[in-house]
Structure formats: structure tokens, C-alpha cells
C-alpha positions as CSV (number, residue, x, y, z in Angstrom):
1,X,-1.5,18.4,-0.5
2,X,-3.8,17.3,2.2
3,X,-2.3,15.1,4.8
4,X,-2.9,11.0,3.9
5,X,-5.8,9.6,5.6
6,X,-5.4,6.6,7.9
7,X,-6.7,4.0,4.9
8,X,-3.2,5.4,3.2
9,X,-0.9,5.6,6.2
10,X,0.3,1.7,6.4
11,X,0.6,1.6,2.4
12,X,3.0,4.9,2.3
13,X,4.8,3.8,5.1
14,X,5.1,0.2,2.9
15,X,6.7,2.3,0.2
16,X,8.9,4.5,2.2
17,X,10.1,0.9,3.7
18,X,10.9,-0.2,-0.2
19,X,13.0,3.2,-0.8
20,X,15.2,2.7,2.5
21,X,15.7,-1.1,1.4
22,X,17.3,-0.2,-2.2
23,X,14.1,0.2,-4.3
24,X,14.0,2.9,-7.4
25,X,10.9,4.3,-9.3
26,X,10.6,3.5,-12.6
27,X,8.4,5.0,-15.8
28,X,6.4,1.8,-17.2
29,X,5.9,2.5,-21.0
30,X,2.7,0.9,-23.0
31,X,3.9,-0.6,-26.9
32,X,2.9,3.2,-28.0
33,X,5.5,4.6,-25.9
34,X,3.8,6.6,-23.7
35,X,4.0,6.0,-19.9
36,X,1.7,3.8,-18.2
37,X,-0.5,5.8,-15.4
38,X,0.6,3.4,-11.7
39,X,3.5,3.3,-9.6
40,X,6.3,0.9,-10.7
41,X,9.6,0.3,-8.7
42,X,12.8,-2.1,-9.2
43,X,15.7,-3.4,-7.3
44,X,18.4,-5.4,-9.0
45,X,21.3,-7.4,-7.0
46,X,22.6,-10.5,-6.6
47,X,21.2,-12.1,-10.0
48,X,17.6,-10.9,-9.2
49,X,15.4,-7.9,-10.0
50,X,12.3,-7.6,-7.3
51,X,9.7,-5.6,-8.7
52,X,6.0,-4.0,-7.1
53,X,3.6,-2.0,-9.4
54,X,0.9,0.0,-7.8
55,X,-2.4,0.8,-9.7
56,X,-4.7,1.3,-6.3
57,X,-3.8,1.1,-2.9
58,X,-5.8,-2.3,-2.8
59,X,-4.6,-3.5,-6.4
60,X,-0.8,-3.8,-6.4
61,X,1.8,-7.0,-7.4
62,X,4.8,-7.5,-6.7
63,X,8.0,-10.2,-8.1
64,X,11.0,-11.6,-8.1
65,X,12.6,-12.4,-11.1
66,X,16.3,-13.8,-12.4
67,X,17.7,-11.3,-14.2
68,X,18.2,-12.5,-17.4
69,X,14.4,-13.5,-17.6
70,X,13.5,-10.0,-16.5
71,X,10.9,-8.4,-17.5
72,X,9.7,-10.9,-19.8
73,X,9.8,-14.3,-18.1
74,X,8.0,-16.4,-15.7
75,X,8.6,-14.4,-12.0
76,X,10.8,-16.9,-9.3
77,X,8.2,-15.0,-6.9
78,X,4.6,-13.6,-7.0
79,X,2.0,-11.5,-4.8
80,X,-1.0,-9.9,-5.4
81,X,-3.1,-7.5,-3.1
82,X,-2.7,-4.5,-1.0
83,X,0.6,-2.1,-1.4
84,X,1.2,-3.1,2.4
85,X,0.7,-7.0,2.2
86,X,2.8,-7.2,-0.9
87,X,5.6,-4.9,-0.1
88,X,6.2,-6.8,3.1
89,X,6.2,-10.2,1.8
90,X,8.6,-9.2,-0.7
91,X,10.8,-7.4,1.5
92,X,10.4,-10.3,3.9
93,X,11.9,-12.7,1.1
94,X,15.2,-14.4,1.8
95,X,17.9,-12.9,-0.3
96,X,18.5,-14.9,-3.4
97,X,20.5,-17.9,-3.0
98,X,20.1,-18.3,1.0
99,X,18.8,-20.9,2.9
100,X,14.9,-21.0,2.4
101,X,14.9,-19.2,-1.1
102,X,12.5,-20.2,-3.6
């Protein structure tokens, strides 16, 4: 595997960030069952689940949800755009229920 170029650096560092702060992969699955080709992670706590799905280092989304409207429900959170910018601002986030949450 050839070494990441500098374009990829700050967006695998990103994700390495999410794996030391609690995040897990995840296999997305279409309607038909099969798995859904991007990068899809979760961390659940404190009557939340965050979420960020990757399809392109420039095309990723992240959330924050309460967990009983997970996965189907309106997002407490939202942020589109690069795997860097929206992997910080959702580990930037306030935890659930402190001062400044949404």
C-alpha cells in the first residue's frame, strides 16, 4: 500500500482522532441488503449516537442524534464537507447535556 499523500494526511489523521475518542466502524447496508461502498462510523453515550460517513475525502457528514431517533430521525447536529472539517467540529461538540449543547 503506497504511503498517503499529503492531500490524505490531515483527513486520516481526522479519523485516527475519532478511533482514540470512542468511535467504531460500522457496515451501512442499502434496502437490498448488501453493504453500502463509504466509510461509516458510530459512538453511542450519554443518550446520543454521533455519526460521520465518508464517501470522498471532500464529501463526508457527520451527526448527532438522540438515541431513540437514531438512525431515522431529524439529527440534534449536522456537518457537511471535508473528513477533516467535519470530524473536528463533531469532536469539538460539547458533550450532551453540558453547558453550550445544542
Amino acid at each position: 500500500m503506497p504511503p498517503p499523500t499529503d492531500e490524505e494526511v490531515p483527513h486520516i489523521a481526522a479519523i485516527k482522532r475519532s478511533v482514540e475518542a470512542g468511535f467504531e466502524f460500522r457496515a451501512l447496508r442499502g434496502a437490498d441488503g448488501l453493504a453500502i461502498a463509504v466509510l461509516h462510523a458510530e459512538r453511542r453515550g450519554n443518550e446520543v449516537v454521533e455519526t460521520y460517513t465518508v464517501q470522498a475525502m471532500t464529501e463526508a457528514v457527520a451527526a448527532r442524534f438522540r438515541a431513540e431517533d437514531y438512525p431515522t430521525g431529524n439529527p440534534l447536529w449536522q456537518e457537511h464537507g471535508t473528513v477533516e472539517e467535519v470530524i473536528t467540529a463533531l469532536l469539538a461538540l460539547p458533550p450532551h447535556g453540558a453547558p453550550g449543547d445544542l
